[in-house]
Backbone as a chain_set.jsonl record, in Angstrom:
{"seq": "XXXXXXXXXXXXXXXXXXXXXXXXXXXXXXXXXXXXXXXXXXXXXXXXXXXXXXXXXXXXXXXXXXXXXXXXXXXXXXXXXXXXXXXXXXXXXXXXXXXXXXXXXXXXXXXXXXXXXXXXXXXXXXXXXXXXXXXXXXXXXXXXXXXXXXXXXXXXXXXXXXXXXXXXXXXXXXXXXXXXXXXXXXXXXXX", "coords": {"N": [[21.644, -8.422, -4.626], [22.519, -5.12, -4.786], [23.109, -2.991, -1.959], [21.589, 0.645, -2.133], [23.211, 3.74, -1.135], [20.885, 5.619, 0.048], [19.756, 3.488, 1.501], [21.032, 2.179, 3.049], [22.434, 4.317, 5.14], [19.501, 4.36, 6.135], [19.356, 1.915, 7.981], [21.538, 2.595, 9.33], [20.602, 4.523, 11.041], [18.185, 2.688, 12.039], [19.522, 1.216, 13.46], [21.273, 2.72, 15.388], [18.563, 4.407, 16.608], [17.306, 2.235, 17.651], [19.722, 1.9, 19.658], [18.832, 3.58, 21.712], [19.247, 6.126, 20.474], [17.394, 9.361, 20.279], [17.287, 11.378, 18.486], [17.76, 10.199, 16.202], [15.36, 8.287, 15.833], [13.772, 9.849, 15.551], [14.318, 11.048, 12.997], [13.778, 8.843, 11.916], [10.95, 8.345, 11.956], [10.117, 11.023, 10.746], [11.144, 10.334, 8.231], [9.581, 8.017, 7.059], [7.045, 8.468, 7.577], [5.294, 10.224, 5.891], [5.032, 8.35, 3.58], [3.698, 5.774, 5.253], [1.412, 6.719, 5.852], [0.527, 7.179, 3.546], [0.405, 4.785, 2.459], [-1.014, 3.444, 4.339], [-3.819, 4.978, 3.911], [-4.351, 3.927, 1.366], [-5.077, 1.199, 1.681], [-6.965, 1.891, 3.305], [-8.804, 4.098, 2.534], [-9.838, 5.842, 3.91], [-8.911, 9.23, 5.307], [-9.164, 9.277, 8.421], [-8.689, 7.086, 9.465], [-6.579, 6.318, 8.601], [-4.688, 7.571, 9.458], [-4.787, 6.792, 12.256], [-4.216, 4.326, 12.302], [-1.803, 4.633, 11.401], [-0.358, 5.882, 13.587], [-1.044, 4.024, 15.675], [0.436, 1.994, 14.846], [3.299, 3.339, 15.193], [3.586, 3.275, 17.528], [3.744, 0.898, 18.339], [5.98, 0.292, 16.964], [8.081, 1.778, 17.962], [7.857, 0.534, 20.627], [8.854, -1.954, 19.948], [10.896, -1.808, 18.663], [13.621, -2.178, 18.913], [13.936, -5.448, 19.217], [14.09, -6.018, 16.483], [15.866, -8.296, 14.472], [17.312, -6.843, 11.712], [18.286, -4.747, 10.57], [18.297, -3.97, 7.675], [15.738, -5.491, 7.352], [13.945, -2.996, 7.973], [12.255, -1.897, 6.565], [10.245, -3.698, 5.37], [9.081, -4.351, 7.381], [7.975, -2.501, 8.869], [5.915, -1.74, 7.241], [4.378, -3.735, 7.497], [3.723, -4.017, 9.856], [2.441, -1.578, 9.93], [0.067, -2.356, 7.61], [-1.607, -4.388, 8.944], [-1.834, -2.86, 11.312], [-3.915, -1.055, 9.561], [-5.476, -2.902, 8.901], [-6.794, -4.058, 11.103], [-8.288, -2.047, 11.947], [-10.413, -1.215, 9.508], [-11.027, -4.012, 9.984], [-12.215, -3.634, 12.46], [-13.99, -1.283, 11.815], [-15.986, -2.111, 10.066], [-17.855, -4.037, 11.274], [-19.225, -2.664, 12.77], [-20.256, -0.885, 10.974], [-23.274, -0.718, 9.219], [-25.112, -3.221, 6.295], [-25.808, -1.499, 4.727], [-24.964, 1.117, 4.806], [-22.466, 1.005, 3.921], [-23.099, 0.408, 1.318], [-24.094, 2.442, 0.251], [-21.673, 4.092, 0.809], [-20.377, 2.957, -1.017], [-21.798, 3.442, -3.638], [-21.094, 5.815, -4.065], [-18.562, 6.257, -3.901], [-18.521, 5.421, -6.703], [-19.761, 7.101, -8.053], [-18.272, 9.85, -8.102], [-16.368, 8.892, -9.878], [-14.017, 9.833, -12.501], [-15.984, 10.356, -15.616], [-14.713, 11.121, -18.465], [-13.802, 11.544, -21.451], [-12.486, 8.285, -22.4], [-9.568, 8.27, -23.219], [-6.486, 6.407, -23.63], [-4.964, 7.379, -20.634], [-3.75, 8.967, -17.451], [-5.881, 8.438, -15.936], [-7.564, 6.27, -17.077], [-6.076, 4.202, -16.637], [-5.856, 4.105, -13.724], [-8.7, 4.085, -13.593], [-8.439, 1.176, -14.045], [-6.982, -0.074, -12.668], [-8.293, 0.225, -10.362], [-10.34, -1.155, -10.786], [-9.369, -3.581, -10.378], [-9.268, -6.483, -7.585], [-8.949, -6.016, -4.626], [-6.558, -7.252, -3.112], [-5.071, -7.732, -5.276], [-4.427, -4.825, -6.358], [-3.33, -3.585, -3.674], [-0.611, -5.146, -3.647], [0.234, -4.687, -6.372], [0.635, -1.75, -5.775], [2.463, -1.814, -3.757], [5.069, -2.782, -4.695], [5.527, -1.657, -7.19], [4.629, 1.156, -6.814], [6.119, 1.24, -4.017], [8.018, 0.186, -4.184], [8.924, -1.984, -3.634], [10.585, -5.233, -3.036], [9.917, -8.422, -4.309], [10.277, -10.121, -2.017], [10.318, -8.591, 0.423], [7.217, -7.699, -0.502], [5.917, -10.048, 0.402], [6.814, -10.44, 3.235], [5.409, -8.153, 3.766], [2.294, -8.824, 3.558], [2.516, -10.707, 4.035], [1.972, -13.318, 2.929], [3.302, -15.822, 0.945], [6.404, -15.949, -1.756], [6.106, -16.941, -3.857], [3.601, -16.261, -4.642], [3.007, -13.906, -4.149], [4.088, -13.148, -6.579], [2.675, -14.669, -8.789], [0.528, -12.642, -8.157], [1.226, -11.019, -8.987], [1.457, -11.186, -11.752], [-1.099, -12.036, -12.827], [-2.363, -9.515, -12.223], [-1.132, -7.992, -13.789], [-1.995, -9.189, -16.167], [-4.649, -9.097, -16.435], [-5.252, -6.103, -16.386], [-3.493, -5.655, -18.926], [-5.081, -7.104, -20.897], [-7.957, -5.223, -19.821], [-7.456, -2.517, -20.544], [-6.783, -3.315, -23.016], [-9.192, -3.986, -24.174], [-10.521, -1.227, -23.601], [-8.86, 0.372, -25.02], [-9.735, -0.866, -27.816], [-12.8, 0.028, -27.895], [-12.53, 2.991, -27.406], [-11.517, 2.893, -30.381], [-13.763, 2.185, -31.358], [-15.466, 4.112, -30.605], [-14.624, 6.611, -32.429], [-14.744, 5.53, -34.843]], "CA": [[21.23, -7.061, -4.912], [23.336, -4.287, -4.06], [22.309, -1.582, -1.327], [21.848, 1.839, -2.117], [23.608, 4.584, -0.166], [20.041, 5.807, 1.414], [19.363, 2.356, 2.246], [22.838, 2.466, 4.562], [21.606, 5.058, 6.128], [18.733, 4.134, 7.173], [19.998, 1.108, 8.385], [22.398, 2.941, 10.44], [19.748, 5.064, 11.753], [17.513, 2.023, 12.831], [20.598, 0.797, 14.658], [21.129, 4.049, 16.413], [17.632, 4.133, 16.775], [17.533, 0.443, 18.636], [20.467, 2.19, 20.934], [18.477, 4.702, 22.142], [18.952, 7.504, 20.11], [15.73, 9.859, 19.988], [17.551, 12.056, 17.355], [17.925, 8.379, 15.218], [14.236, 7.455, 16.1], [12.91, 11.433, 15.318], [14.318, 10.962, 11.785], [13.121, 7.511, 10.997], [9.471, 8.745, 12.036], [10.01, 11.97, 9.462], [11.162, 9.7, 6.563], [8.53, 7.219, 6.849], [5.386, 8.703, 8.069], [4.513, 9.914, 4.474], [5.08, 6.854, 2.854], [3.429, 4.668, 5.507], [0.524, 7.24, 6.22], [-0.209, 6.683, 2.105], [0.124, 3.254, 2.685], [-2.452, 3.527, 5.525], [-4.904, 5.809, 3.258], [-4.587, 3.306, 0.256], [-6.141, 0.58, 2.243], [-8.648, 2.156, 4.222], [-9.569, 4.857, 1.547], [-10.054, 7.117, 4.778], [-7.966, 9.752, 5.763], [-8.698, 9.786, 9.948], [-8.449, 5.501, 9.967], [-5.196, 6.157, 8.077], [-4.152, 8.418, 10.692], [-4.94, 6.434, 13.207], [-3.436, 3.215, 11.503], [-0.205, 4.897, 11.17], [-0.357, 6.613, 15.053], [-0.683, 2.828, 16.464], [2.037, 1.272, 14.47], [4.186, 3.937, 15.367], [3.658, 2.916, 19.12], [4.133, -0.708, 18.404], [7.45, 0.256, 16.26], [9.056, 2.014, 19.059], [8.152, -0.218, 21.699], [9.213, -3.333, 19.463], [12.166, -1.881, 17.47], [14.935, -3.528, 19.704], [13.452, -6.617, 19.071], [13.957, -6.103, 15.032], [17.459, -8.163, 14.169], [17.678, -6.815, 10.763], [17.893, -3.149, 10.466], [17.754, -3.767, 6.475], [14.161, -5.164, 7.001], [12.885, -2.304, 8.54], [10.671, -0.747, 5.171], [9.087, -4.41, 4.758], [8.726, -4.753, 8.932], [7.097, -0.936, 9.188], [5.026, -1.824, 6.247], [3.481, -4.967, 7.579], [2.867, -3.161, 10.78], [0.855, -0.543, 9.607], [-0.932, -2.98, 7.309], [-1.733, -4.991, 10.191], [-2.827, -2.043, 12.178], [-5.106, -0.879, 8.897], [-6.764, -4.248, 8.614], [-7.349, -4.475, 11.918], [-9.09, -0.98, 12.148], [-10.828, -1.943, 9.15], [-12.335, -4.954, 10.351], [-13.489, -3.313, 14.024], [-15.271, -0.455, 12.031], [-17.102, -3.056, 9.361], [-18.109, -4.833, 12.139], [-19.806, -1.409, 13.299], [-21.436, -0.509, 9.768], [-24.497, -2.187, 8.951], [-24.751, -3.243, 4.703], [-26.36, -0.346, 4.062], [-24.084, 2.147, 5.233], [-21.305, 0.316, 2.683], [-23.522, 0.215, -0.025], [-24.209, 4.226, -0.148], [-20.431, 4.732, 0.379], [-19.481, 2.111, -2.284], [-21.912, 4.046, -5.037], [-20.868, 7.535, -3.75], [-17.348, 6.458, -4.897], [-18.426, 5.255, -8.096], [-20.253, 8.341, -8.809], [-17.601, 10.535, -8.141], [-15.322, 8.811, -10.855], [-14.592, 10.696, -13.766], [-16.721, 9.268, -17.262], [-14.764, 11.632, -19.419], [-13.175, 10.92, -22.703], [-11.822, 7.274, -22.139], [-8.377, 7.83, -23.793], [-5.886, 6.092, -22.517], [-4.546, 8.25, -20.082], [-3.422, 7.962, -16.119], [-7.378, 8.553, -15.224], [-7.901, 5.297, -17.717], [-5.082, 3.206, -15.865], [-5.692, 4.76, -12.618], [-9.841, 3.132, -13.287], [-8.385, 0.224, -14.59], [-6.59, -1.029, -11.342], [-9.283, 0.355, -9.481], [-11.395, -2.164, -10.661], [-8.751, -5.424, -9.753], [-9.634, -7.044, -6.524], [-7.967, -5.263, -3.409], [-5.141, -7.89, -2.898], [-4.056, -7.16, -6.175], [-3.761, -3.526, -6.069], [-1.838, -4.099, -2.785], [0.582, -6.43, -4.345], [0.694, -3.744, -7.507], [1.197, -0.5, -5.152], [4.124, -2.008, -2.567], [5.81, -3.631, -5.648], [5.761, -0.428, -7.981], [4.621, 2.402, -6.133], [6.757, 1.391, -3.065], [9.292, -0.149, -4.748], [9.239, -3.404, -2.367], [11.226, -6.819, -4.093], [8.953, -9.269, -4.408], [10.608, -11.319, -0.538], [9.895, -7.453, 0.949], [5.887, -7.248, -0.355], [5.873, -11.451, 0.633], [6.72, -9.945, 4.358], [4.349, -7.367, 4.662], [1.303, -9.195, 3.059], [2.595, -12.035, 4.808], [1.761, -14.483, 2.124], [4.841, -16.683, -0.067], [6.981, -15.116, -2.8], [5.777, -17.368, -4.925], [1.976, -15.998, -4.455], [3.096, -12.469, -4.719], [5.102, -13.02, -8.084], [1.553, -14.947, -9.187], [-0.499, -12.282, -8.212], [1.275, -9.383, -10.209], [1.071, -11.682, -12.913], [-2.514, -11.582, -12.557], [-3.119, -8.402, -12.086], [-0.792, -7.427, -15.263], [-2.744, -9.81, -17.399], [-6.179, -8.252, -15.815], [-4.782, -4.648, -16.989], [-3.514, -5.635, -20.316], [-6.925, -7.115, -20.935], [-8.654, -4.101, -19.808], [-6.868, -1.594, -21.526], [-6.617, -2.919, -24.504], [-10.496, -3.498, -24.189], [-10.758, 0.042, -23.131], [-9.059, 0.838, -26.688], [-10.864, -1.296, -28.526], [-13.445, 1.268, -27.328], [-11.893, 4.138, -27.934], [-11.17, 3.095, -31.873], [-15.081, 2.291, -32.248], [-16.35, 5.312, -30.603], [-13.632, 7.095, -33.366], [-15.18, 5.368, -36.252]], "C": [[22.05, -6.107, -4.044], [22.401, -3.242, -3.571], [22.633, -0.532, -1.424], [22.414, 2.422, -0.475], [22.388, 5.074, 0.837], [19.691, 4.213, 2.491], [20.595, 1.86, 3.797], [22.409, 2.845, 5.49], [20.355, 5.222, 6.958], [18.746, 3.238, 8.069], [20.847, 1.786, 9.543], [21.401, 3.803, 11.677], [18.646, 4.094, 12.747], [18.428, 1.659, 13.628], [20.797, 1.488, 15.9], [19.679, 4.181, 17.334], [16.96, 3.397, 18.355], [18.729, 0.786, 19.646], [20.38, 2.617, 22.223], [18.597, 6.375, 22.102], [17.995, 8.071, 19.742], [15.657, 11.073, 18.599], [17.246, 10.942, 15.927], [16.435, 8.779, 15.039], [13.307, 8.948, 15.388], [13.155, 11.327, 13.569], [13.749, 9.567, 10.729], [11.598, 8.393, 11.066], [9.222, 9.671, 10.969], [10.226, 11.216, 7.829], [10.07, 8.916, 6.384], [7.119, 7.864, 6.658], [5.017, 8.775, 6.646], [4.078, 9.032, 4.16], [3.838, 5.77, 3.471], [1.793, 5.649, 6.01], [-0.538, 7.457, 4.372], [-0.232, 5.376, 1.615], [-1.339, 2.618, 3.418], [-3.844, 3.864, 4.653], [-5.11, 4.628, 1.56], [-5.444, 2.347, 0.644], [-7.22, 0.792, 3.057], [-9.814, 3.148, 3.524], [-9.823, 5.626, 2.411], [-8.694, 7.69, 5.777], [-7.777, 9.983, 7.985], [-8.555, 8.124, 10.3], [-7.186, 5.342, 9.54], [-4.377, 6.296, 9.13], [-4.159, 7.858, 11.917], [-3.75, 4.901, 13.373], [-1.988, 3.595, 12.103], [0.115, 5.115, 12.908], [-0.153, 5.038, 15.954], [0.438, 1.811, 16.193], [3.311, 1.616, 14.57], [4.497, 3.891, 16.891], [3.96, 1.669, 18.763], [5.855, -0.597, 17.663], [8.09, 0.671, 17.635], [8.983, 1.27, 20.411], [8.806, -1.518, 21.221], [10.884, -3.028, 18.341], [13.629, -2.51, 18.001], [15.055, -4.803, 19.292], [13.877, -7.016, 17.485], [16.01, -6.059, 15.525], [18.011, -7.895, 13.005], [17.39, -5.86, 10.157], [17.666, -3.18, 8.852], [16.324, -4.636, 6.366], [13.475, -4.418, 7.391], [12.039, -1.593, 7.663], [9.768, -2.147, 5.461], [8.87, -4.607, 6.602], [7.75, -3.819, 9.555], [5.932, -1.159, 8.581], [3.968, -2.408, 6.776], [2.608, -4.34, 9.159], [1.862, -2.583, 10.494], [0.133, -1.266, 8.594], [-1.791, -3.462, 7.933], [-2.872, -3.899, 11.298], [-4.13, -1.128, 11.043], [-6.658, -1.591, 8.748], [-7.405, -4.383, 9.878], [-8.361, -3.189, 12.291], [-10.365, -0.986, 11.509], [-11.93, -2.86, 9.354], [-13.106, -4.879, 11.357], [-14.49, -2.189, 13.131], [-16.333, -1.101, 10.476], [-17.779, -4.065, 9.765], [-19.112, -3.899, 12.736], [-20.356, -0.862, 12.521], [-22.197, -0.957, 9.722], [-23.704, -2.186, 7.078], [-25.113, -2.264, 4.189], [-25.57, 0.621, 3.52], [-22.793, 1.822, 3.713], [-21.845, 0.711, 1.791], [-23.501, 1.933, -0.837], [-23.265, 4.217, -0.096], [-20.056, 3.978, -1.006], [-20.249, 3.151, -3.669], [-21.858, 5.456, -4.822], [-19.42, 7.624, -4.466], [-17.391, 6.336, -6.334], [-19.242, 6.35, -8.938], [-19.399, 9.424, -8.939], [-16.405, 10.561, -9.318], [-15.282, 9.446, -11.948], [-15.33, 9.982, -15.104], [-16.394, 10.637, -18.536], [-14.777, 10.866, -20.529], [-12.374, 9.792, -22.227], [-10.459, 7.321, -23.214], [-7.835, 7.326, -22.884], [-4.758, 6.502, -21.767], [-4.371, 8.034, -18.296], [-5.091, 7.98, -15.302], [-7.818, 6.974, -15.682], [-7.244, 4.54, -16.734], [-5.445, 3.256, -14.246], [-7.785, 3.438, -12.14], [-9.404, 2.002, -13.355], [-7.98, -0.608, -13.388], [-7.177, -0.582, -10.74], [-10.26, -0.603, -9.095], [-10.721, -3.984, -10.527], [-9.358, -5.37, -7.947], [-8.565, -6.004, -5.612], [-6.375, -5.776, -3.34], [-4.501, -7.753, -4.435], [-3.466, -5.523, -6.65], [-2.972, -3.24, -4.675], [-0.501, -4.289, -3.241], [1.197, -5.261, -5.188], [1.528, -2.184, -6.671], [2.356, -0.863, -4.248], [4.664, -2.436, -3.595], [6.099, -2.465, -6.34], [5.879, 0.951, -7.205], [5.881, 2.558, -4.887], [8.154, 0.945, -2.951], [9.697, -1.12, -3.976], [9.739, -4.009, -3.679], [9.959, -7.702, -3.386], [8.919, -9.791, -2.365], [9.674, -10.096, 0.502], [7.814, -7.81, 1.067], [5.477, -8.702, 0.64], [5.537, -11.152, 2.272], [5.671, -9.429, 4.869], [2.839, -7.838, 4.585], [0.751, -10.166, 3.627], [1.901, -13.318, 4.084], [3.303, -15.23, 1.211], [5.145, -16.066, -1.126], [6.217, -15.682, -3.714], [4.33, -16.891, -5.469], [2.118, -14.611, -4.617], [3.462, -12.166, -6.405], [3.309, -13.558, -9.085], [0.795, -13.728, -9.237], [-0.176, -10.568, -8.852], [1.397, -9.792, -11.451], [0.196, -11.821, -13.501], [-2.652, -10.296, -12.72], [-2.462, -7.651, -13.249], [-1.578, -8.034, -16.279], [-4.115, -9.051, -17.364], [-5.688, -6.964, -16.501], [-4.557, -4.748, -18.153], [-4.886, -5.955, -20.657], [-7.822, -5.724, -20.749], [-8.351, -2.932, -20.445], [-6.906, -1.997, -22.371], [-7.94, -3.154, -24.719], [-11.078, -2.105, -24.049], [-10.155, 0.801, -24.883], [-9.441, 0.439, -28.052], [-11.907, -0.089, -28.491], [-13.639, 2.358, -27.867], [-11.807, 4.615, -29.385], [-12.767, 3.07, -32.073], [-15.933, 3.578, -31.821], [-16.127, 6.286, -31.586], [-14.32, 6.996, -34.531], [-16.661, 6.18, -36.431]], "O": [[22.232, -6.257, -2.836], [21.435, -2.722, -4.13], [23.752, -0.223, -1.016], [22.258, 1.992, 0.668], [22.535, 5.055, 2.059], [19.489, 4.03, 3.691], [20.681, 1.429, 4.947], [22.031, 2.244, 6.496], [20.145, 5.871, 7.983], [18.177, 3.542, 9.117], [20.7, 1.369, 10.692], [21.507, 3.686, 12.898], [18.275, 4.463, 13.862], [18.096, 1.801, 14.804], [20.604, 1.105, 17.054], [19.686, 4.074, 18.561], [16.477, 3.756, 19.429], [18.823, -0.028, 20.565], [21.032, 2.442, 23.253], [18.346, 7.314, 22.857], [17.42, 7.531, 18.797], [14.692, 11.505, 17.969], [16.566, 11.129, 14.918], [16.192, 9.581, 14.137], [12.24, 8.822, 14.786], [12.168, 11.528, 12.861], [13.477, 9.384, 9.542], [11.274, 9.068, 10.089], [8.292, 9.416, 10.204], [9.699, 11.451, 6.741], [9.474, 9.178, 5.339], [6.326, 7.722, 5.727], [4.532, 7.8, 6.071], [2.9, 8.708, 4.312], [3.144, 5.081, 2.723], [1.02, 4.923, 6.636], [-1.715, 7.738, 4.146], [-0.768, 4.957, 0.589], [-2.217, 1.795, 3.161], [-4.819, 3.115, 4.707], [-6.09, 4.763, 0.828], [-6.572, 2.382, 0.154], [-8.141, 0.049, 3.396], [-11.033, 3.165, 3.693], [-10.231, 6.637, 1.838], [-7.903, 7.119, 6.529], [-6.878, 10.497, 8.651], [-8.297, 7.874, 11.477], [-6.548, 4.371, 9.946], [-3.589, 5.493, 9.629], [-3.494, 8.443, 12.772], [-2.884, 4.606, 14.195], [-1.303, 3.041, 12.963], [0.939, 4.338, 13.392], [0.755, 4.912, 16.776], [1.094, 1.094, 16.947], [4.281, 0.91, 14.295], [5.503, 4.394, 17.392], [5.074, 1.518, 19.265], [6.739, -1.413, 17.922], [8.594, -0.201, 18.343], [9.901, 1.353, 21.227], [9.326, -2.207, 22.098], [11.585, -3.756, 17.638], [14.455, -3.191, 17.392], [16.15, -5.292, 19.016], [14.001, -8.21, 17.209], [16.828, -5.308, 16.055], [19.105, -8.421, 12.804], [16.489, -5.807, 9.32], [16.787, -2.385, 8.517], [15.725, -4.506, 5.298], [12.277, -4.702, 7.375], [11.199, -0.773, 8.033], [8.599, -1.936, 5.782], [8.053, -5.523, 6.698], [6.941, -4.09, 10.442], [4.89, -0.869, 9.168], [2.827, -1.952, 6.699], [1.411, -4.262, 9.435], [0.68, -2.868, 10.684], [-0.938, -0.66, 8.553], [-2.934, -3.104, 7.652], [-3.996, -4.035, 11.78], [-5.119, -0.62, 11.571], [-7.855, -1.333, 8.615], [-8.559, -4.812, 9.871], [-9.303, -3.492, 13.022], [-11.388, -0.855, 12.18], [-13.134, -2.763, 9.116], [-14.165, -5.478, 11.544], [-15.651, -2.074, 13.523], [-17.274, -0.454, 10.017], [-18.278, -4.91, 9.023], [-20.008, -4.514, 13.314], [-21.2, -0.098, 12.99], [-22.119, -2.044, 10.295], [-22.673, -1.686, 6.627], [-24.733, -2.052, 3.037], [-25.414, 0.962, 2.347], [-22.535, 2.558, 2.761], [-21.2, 1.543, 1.153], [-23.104, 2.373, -1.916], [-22.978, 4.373, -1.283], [-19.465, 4.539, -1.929], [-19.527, 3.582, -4.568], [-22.607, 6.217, -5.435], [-19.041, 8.497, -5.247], [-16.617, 6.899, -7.108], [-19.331, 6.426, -10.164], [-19.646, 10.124, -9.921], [-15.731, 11.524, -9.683], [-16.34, 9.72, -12.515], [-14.932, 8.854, -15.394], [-17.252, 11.099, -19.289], [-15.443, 9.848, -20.72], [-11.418, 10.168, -21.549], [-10.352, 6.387, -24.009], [-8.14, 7.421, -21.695], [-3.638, 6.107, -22.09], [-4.834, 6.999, -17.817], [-5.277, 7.525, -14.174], [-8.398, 6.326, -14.811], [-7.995, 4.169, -15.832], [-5.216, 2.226, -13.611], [-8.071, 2.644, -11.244], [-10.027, 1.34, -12.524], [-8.532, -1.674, -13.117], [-6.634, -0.903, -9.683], [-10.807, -0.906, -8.034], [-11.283, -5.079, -10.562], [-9.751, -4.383, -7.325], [-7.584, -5.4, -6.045], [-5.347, -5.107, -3.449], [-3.276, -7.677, -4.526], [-2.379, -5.214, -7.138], [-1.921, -2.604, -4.755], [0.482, -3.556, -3.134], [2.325, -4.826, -4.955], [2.638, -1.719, -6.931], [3.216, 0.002, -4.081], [5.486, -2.907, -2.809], [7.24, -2.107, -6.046], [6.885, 1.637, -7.024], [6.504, 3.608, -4.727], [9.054, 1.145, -2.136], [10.872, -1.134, -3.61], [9.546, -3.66, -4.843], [9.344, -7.606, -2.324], [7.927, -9.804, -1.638], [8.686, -10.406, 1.168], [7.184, -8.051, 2.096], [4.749, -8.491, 1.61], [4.433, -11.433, 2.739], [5.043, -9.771, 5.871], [2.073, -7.361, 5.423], [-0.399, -10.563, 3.818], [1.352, -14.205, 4.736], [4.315, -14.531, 1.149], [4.195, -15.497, -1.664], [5.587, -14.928, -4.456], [3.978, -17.138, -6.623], [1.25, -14.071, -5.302], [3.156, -11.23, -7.144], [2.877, -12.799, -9.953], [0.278, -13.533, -10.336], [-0.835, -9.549, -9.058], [1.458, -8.948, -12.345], [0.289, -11.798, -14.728], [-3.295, -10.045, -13.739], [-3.097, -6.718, -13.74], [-1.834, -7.372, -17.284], [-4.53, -8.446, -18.353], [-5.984, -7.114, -17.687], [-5.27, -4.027, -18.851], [-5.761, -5.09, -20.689], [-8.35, -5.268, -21.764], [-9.314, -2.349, -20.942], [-7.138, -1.111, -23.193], [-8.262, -2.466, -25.687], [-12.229, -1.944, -24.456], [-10.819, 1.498, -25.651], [-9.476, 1.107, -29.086], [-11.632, 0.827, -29.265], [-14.56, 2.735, -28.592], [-11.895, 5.767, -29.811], [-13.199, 3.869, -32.904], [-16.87, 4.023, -32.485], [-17.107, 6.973, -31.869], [-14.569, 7.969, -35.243], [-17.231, 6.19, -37.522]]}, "num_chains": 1, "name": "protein.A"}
């Protein structure tokens, strides 16, 4: 696979970076943060554990980026970080909920969803992988949304290519299925 021109560049920038340039290290932090601060907010679904997520992986990147010998893995090496520091936030404050507490947030989200007109539209698609298991909307959002290669999401997920490539195979079959159940639907509410 050939590397794009930004991909160069960032590459050159983690290098610089890893030299001790703070100009380098000031522009990696601006390109990423987005990205890895809607990375953060996808798995935690909250915007100040995101924030926090991202804030500790961004201390573990710069104290550990020397250490990284392969300035073209630094998207799937950042990634896995701040996954890492999501899950682990995560599991200290569901450790600190009781079941209760879950249960009211879990049907606060599902009340909030929309129940318009089920065409199929990005609100339809948007429920549709809402309702796959977590690890497969993972898998689906670094693979599409983030535009990882399969070896990349494998990294940050830290499971085998072969188990990533499975589990968007899954989760496309799960979606076709549901959608086209969803317009099934659609044609009999019609008739």
């Amino acid at each position: 696979m050939q590397r794009t021109t930004k991909e160069i560049e960032q590459e050159l920038l983690v290098l610089q970076a890893q030299s001790g340039d703070r100009k380098a290290l000031h522009q990696i932090v601006e390109c990423w943060h987005p990205r890895l601060l809607r990375h953060a907010l996808f798995l935690t679904k909250r915007s100040e554990v995101a924030a926090e997520a991202v804030q500790d992986a961004w201390i573990s990147v710069i104290k550990s980026l020397r250490q990284l010998r392969d300035p073209a893995s630094f998207k799937a090496w950042v990634f896995r970080i701040v996954q890492n520091r999501a899950m682990d936030l995560m599991r200290r404050e569901s450790r600190k909920r009781s079941a209760l507490v879950n249960m009211v947030n879990q049907s606060a989200v599902a009340e909030t969803r929309p129940r318009n007109e089920k065409a199929f539209d990005s609100n339809t698609l948007r429920a549709a992988i809402e309702s796959l298991t977590s690890e497969l909307q993972n898998v689906l959002r670094l693979y599409y949304t983030e535009e990882m290669s399969v070896k990349e999401v494998s990294h940050v997920i830290g499971i085998a290519e072969g188990t990533v490539k499975h589990r968007l195979f899954r989760a496309r079959q799960q979606l076709k299925t549901l959608l086209t159940i969803e317009e099934q639907d659609d044609e009999r509410e019609r008739d």
